[in-house]
N, C-alpha and C positions, 0 to 999 in steps of 0.2 A: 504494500500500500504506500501510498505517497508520505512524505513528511511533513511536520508542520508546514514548512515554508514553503512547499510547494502550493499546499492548499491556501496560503495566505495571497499568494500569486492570483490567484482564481478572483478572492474574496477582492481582490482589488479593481482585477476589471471589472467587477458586475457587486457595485455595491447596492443597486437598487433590489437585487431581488431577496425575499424572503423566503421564511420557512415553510410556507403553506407551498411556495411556487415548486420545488425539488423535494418535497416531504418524498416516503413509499405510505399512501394513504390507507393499502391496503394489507393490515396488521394484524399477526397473529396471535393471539391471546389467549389469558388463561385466567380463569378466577380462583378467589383465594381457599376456596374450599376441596380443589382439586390435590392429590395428592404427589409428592416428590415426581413420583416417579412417573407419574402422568405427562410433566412437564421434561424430565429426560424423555422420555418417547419421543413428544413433540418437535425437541429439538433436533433429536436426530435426522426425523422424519424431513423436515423443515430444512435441514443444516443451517441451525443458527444458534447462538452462542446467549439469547437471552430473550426471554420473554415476558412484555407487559405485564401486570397482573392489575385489571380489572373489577368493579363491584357489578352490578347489574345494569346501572345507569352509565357504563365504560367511563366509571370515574375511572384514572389510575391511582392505584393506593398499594404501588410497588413495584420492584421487578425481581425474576428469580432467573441466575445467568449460571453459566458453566461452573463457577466456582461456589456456587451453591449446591450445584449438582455433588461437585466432588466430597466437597462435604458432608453429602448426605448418606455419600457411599463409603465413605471413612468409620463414619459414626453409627451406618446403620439405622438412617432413618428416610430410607426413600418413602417408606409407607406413613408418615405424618404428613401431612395439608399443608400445600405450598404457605401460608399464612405463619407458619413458624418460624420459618427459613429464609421469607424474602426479605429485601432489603426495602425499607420501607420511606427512608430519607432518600427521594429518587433526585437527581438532576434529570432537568427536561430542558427544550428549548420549547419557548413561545411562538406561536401557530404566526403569528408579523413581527418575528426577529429577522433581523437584516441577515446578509449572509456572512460580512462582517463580525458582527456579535456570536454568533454560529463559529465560524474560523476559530474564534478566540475561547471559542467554550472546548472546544474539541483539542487546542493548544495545552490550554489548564488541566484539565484532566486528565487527556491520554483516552480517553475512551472510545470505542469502535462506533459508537450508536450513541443516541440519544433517544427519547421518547419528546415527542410533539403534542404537548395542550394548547386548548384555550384559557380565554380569560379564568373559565369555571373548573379549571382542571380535568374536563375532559378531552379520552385520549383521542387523537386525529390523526396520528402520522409516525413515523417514525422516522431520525434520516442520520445517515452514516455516510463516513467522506467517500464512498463509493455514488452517495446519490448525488452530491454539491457535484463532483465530477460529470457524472452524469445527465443530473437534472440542466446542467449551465449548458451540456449541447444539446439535447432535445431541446430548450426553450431558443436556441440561438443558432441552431445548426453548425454554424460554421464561429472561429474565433480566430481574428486575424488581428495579430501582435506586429504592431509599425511604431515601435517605440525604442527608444536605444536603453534607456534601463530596466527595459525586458528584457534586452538580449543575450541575457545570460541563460532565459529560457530555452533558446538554440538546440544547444546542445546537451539537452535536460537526461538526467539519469530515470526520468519517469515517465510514463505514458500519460499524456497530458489527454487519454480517453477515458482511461480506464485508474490513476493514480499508482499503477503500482511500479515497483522500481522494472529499468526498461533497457539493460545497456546492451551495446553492439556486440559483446562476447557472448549473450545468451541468443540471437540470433540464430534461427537453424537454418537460414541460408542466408549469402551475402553474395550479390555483384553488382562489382566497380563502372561504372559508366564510362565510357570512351565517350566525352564531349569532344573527341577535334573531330568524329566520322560521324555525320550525319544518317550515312547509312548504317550506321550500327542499330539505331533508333527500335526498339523493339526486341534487341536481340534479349535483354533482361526479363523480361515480360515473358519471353517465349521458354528462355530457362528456368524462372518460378512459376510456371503451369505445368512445367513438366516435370519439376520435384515436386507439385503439390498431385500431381496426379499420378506419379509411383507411389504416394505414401495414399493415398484412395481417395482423397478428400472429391466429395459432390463435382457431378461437372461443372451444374451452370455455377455456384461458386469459384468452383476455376475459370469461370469464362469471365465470368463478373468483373474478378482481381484480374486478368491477364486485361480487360481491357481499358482500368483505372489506370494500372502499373504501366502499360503501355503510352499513356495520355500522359504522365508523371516525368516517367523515362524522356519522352520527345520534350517536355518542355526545358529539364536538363538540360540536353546536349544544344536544343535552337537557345535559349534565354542565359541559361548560367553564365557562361564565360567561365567557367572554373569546374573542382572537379567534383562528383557525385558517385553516390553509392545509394544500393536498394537493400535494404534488410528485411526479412519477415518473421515472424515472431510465431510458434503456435501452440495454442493458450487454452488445449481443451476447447470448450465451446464456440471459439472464434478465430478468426486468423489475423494478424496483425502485420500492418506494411509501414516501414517507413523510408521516404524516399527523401534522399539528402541533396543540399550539395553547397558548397562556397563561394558560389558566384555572387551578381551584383542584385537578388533580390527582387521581388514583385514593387515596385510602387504605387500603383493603385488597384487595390483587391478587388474595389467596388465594381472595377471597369473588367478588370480579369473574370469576373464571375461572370460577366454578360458573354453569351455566346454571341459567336461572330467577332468579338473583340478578341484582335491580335498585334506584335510587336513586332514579329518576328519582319527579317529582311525579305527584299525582293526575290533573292537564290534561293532562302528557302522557301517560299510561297511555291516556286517555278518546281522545287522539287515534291512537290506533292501535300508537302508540309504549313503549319501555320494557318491551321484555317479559323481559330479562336474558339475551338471545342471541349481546349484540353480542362481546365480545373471545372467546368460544368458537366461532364461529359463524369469526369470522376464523383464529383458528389451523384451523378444521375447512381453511378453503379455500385457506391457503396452504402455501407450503412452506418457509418460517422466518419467524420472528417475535422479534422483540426486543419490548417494550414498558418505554420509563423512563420514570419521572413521578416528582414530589414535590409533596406540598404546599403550594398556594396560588401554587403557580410555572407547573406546566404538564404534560403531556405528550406523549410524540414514540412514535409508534407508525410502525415501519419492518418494512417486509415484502418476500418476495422471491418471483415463480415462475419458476421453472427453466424454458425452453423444450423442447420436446420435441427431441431427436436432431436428427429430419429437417427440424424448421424453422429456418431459417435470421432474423436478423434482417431484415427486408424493410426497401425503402424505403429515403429518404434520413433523416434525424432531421431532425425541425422542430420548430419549439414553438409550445404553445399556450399562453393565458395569458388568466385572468380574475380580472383587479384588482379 
């Protein structure tokens, strides 16, 4: 998961939103007459590390988490009523706390989650630095960083989708972009469809990522001026792309998002190239999208697709790799 300062990052672009806007509103619960071990079930079931505890009117008037579990299995009292065991002094975050105050509350304590009331102490939500991550690109799709003391965000140890630590040696394949041959254009794309489909992964998923990565890769080698790498990430349930490189950066994202809007030169237009597709073309085929860049520094475009339900991560992880 991300560190504070990473999450303090987030909290600073987007200080208007609140806890209702990225809460998870829809919360597992348990009330206080249910017994220990009721609630370890649940979690297992669940996988999760802590649950509400509830009266009838979803006041909250607790919570009972792993460490209560453990306890109970120490001492031998799974079988007494969650009400003996839970922690009763709860910290919560307020249903219209900024996301600021939120950052700060997750800072002080260290805690994975929070519970979300209203004014009346009833419960409404729940939200953990996986939802503030989360919740800030569903509400915004895209977040483009044109600030120079961001720019440290660049070349970030964490997935600015998903918060968890993110570096290029966990990477199960990597290749190097040849920005001087225009014709190479693709060949990246063509190499990460075809490691992800020795290891079984869905096709139109691999079609999906061959033809974001594809759109990624070409604006590399026409835009950068410098040099670039593709790394993908695979995470269980998703796959993850990120597409680098050191060149001289997007300057207006506003104009880049519009299709048909293009930079690129006259030689490359003439070679088939630059038609003003590429970063809409990608958001079209994924299912999140970060894109930061600054000028004259670089760009890091990180993408994600969710695998379906019923497929499962295939395979053993290997890596590829072309230096």
């Amino acid at each position: 998961m991300s560190d504070r300062n990473d999450l303090s990052k987030y909290a600073g672009l987007f200080e208007d939103i609140r806890a209702a806007d990225i809460m998870t509103a829809n919360v597992t619960v348990i009330p206080p007459e249910k017994k220990i071990s009721h609630a370890k079930e649940m979690m297992n079931i669940k996988r999760i590390s802590g649950l509400p505890v509830v009266d009838e009117t979803r006041h909250l008037i607790g919570i009972v988490t792993v460490e209560d579990i453990i306890h109970a299995l120490e001492f031998n009292r799974l079988g007494e009523p969650i009400r003996n065991m839970m922690t009763r002094d709860v910290i919560t975050v307020g249903v219209n706390d900024r996301l600021t105050d939120i950052v700060s509350k997750f800072q002080a304590y260290r805690f994975g989650r929070f519970p979300v009331v209203d004014a009346d102490n009833v419960l409404r939500g729940i939200i953990s630095r996986k939802d503030i991550l989360n919740g800030v690109l569903e509400k915004f799709n895209l977040i483009y960083v044109h600030d120079q003391k961001r720019i440290s965000t660049l070349n970030s140890e964490f997935s600015f989708i998903t918060g968890e630590r993110l570096t290029v040696g966990d990477a199960e394949f990597h290749y190097n972009i040849d920005t001087t041959d225009i014709g190479s254009a693709g060949v990246g794309a063509v190499m990460l469809k075809t490691f992800l489909a020795d290891k079984r992964y869905p096709a139109e998923i691999i079609r999906r990522i061959g033809v974001a990565v594809y759109e990624a890769e070409t604006n590399v080698i026409i835009h950068s001026r410098g040099t670039g790498d593709i790394y993908c990430f695979l995470q269980g349930d998703l796959i993850m792309v990120r597409v680098v490189d050191n060149g001289i950066g997007i300057e207006d994202m506003d104009m880049a998002m519009k299709e048909g809007y293009s930079t690129a030169p006259d030689y490359v237009r003439e070679l088939g190239f630059g038609a003003g597709m590429g970063i809409p073309n990608i958001k079209r085929f994924v299912d999140k999208l970060v894109i930061l860049s600054e000028k004259n520094v670089g760009t890091q475009v990180e993408m994600i697709l969710y695998l379906p339900i019923e497929a499962s991560a295939p395979a053993t992880p290997g890596t590829l790799t072309k230096n």
